[in-house]
C-alpha positions in Angstrom: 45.9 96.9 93.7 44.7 100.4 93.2 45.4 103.3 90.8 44.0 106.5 90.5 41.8 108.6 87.8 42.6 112.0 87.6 40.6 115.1 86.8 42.1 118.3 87.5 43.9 117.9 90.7 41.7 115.3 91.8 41.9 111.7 91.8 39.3 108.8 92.2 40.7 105.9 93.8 39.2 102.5 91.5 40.1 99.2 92.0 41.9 97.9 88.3 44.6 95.6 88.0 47.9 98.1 88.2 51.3 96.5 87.5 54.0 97.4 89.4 57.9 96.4 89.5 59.1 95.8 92.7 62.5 98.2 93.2 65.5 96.0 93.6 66.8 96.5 97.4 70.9 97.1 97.3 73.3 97.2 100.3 75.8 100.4 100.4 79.3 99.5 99.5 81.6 101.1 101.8 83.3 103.4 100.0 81.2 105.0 98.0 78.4 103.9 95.2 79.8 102.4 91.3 77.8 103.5 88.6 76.7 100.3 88.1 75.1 99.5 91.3 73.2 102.2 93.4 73.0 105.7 94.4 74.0 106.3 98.1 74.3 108.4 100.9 75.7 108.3 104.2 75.2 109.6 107.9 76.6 113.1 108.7 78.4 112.9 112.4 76.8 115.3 115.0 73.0 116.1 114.5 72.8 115.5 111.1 72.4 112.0 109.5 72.2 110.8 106.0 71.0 107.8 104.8 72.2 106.1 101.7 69.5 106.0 99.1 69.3 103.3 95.9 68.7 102.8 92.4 65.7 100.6 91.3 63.0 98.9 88.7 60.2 101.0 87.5 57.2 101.7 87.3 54.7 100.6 84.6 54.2 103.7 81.8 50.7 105.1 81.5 51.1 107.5 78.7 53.9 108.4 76.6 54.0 112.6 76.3 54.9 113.4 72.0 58.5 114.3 71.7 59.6 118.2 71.3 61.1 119.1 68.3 64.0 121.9 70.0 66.1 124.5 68.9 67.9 126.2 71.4 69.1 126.4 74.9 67.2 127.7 78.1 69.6 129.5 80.1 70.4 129.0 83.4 68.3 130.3 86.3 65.7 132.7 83.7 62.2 131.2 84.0 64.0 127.4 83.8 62.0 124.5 83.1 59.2 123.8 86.7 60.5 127.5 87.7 58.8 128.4 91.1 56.7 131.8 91.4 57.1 133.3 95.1 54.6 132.1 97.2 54.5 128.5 96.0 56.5 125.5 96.4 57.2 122.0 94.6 56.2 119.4 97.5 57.0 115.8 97.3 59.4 112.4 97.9 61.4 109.6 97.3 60.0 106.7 98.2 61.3 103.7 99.1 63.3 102.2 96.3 61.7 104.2 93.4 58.1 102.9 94.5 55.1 103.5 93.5 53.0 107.0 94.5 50.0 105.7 93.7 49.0 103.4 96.9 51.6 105.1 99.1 50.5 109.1 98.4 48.1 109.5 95.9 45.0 107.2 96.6 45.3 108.2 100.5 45.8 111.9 100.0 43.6 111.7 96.0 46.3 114.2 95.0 49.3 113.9 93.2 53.0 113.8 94.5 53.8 116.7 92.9 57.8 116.4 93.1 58.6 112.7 92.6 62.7 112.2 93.3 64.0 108.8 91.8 67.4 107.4 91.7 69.4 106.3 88.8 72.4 104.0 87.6 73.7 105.5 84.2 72.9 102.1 82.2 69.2 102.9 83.1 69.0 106.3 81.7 66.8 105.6 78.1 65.1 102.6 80.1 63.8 102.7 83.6 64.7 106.2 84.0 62.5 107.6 80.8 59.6 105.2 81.9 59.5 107.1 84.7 59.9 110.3 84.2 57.0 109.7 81.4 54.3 108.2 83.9 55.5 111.1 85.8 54.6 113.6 83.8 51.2 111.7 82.5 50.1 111.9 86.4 51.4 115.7 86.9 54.6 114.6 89.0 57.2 116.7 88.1 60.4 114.0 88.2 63.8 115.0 89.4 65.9 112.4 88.2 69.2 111.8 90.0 71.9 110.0 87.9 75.3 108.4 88.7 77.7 109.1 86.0 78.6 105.8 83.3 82.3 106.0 84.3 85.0 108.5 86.2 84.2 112.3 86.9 87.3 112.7 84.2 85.3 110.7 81.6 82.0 112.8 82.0 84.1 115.9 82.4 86.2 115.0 78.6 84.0 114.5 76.1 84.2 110.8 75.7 80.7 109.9 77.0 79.0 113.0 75.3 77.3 110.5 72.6 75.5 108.8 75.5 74.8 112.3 77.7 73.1 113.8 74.6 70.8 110.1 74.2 70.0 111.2 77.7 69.4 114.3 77.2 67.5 114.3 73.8 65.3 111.5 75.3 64.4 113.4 78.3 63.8 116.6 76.5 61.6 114.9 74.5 58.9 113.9 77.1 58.1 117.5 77.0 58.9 118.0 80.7 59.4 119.9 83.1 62.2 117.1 84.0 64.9 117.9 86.6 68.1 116.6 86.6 71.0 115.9 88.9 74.1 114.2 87.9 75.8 112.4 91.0 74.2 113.7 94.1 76.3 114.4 97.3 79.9 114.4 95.7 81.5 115.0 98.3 81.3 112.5 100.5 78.1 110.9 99.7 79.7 107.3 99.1 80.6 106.6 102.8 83.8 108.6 103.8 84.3 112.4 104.2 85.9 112.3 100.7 84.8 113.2 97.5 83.4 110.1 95.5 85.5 110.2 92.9 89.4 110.3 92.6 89.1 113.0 90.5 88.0 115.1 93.5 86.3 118.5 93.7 87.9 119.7 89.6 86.5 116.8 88.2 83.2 116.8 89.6 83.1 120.6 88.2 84.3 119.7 85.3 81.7 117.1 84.4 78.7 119.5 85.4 80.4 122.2 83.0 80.0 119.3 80.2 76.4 118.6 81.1 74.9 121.9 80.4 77.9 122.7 77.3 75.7 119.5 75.6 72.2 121.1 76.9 73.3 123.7 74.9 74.1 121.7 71.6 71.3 119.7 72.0 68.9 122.6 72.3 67.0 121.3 75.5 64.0 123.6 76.6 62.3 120.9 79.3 65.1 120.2 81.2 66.3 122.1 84.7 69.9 121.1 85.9 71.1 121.4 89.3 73.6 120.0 92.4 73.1 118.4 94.6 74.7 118.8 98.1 75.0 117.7 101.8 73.8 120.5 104.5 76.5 118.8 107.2 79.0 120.0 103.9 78.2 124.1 105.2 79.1 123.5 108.6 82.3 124.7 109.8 82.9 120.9 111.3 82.9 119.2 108.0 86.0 120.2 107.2 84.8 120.6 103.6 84.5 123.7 101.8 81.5 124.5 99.6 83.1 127.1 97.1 84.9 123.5 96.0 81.8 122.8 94.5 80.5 126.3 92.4 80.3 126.6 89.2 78.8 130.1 87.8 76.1 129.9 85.0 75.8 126.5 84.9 72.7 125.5 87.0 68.8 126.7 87.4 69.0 126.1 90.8 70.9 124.4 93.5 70.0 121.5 95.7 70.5 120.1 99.4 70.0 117.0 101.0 68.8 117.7 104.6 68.5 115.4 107.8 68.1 115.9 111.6 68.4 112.9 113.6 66.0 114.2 115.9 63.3 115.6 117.1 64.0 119.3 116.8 63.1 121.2 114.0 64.8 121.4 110.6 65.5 124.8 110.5 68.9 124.5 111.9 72.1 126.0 111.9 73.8 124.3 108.8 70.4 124.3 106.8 70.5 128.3 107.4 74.3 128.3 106.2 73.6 126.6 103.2 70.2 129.0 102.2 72.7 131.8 102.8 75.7 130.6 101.2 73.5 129.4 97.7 71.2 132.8 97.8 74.7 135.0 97.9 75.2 133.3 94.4 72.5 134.4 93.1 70.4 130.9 92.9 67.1 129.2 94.5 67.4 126.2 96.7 65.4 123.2 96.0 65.6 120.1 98.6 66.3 116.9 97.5 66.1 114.9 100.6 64.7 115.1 104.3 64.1 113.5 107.2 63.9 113.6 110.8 62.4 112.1 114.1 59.1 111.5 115.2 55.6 110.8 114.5 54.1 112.6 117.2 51.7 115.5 116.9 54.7 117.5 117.6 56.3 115.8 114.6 53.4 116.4 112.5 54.0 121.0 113.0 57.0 120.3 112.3 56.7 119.4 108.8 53.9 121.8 108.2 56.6 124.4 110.0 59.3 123.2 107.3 56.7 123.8 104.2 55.7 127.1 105.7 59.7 127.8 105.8 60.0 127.3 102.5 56.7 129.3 100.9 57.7 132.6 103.6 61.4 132.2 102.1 61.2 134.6 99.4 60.9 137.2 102.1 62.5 135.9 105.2 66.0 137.5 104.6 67.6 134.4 105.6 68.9 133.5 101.9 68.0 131.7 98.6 64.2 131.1 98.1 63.5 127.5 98.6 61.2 126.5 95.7 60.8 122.6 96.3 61.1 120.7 99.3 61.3 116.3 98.8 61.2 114.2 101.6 62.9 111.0 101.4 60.2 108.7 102.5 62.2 105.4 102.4 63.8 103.2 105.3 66.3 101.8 102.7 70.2 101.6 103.8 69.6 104.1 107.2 71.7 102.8 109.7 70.7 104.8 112.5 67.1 104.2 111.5 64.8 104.3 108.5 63.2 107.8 107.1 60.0 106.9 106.3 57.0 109.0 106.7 54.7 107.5 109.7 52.3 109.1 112.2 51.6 112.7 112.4 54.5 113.3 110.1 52.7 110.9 107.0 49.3 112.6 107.5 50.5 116.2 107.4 52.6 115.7 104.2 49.7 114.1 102.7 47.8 117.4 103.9 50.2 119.2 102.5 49.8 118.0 99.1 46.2 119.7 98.9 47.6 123.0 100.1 46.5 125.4 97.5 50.6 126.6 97.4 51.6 123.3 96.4 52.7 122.8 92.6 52.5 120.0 90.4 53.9 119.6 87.4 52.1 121.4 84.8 51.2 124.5 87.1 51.7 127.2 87.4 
């Protein structure tokens, strides 16, 4: 096995003994994810298709960051924890069942992933989840940590969970961050059906997120960011579903989007364009949390550099929010039109791309 020493930005590939825990491999239950199984997602009709994406093990923890001693709350969207200058942009992936970025990205490339997505199940949140986000942080991976709630939308939304959300959120604040979370990604329709997740619906869902940042607030977090995340397909006209369903002002730092093409075309499509527009009109960046599309061709390979250079020109393209962090989900896990991962031309220019001067891990700027 190999692991990675780190100086600066650089790493030196040795060979040491490294252990790693082999993510646990779930099947998507129709219907939607439990909070006790896995995260999913689902295929979009038309162009875009999603797949469903899973909860895991973890990784082994290199270093534990001292815990923050906190006193009040960052605000929303001013200078948030991992904010983005203009110019820049947080660059990294899922990989397949919360693996390791060590052998996959970091040794090949000797740089870190410098966004690292994971997927959680709420009874991992102080275990696996903090783990991870620590040996993130030790190895200048900013984590964005997506969580499924520990029971209904309604429960989160109440205040009868708030003794577990502020564990959460007291643990994670405590790493020293920048962490990024997300609680329940694609709500509304992520689990399988063009429904919401949750019987609660669209109010619910809101209400929950409004309970999330109330306890930032009480807690006094200063290393955590908070944001959505949503479906692209959900901002074209042929969804049926209606975005504004699922604002809430002042709440978040920034707003996410999951983002597929199931071809080979470029990303920079129609519904991708609605959503930058739609989320820059309320006065938020876009960060993506997922994105994939076909090919590994040389063709393939422009095309991701074309989506990273989208994304650094966006502070002055006109065309919406600024995109300030772009995660591909490098994983093959539950895609039922075909797997996501990274290969070819597409694998060697993210890679690449991870050198690019513009790229931003963790601790910078």
């Amino acid at each position: 096995m190999f692991t990675a020493v780190r100086w600066g930005r650089r790493f030196a590939v040795v060979s040491l003994p490294f252990l790693t825990l082999v993510a646990a491999c779930t099947t998507p239950a129709p219907g939607g994810p439990t909070p006790t199984t896995t995260t999913t997602t689902t295929p979009k009709p038309t162009t875009t298709t999603k797949p469903t994406t899973t909860t895991s093990t973890t990784k082994p923890t290199t270093t534990t960051r001292p815990a923050t001693t906190t006193t009040t709350a960052r605000p929303p969207a001013a200078g948030f924890p991992g904010a983005v200058p203009a110019g820049f942009v947080r660059w990294g992936a899922g990989i397949d069942g919360n693996g390791d970025p060590v052998p996959r990205h970091e040794a090949p490339s000797g740089q870190p992933l410098a966004l690292h997505r994971t997927f959680w199940r709420w009874d991992q949140r102080t275990s696996g989840l903090l783990r991870t986000v620590k040996d993130d942080l030790a190895h200048d991976r900013l984590p964005w940590v997506s969580l499924k709630p520990g029971g209904s939308w309604q429960d989160m939304g109440s205040g009868a969970l708030d003794s577990q959300i502020d564990e959460l959120l007291r643990a994670l604040d405590a790493t020293g961050g920048p962490v990024w979370l997300t609680l329940h990604h694609e709500p509304e329709g992520g689990g399988g059906v063009n429904a919401p997740d949750d019987p609660g619906g669209a109010p619910a869902w809101r209400a929950m997120q409004q309970r999330i940042r109330q306890r930032m607030t009480v807690v006094g977090t200063r290393h955590i960011a908070f944001g959505p995340i949503l479906m692209s397909w959900t901002f074209d006209a042929k969804s049926g579903r209606h975005p504004d369903d699922w604002w809430v002002p002042g709440i978040w730092d920034f707003y996410g989007i999951d983002h597929y093409v199931d071809s080979q075309v470029s990303l920079v499509q129609s519904s991708w364009l609605a959503a930058r527009a739609w989320i820059g009109g309320h006065g938020l960046p876009v960060a993506v949390g997922e994105w994939g599309m076909r090919g590994s061709d040389a063709a393939a390979g422009q095309r991701v550099r074309d989506w990273y250079q989208h994304a650094i020109g966006s502070a002055t393209d006109g065309k919406g929010a600024r995109v300030i962090a772009l995660s591909a989900f490098d994983s093959n896990l539950n895609s039922p039109t075909g797997g996501w991962e990274l290969t070819g031309a597409q694998l060697t220019a993210f890679q690449q791309l991870l050198a690019d001067p513009r790229t931003l891990t963790a601790h910078e700027p």
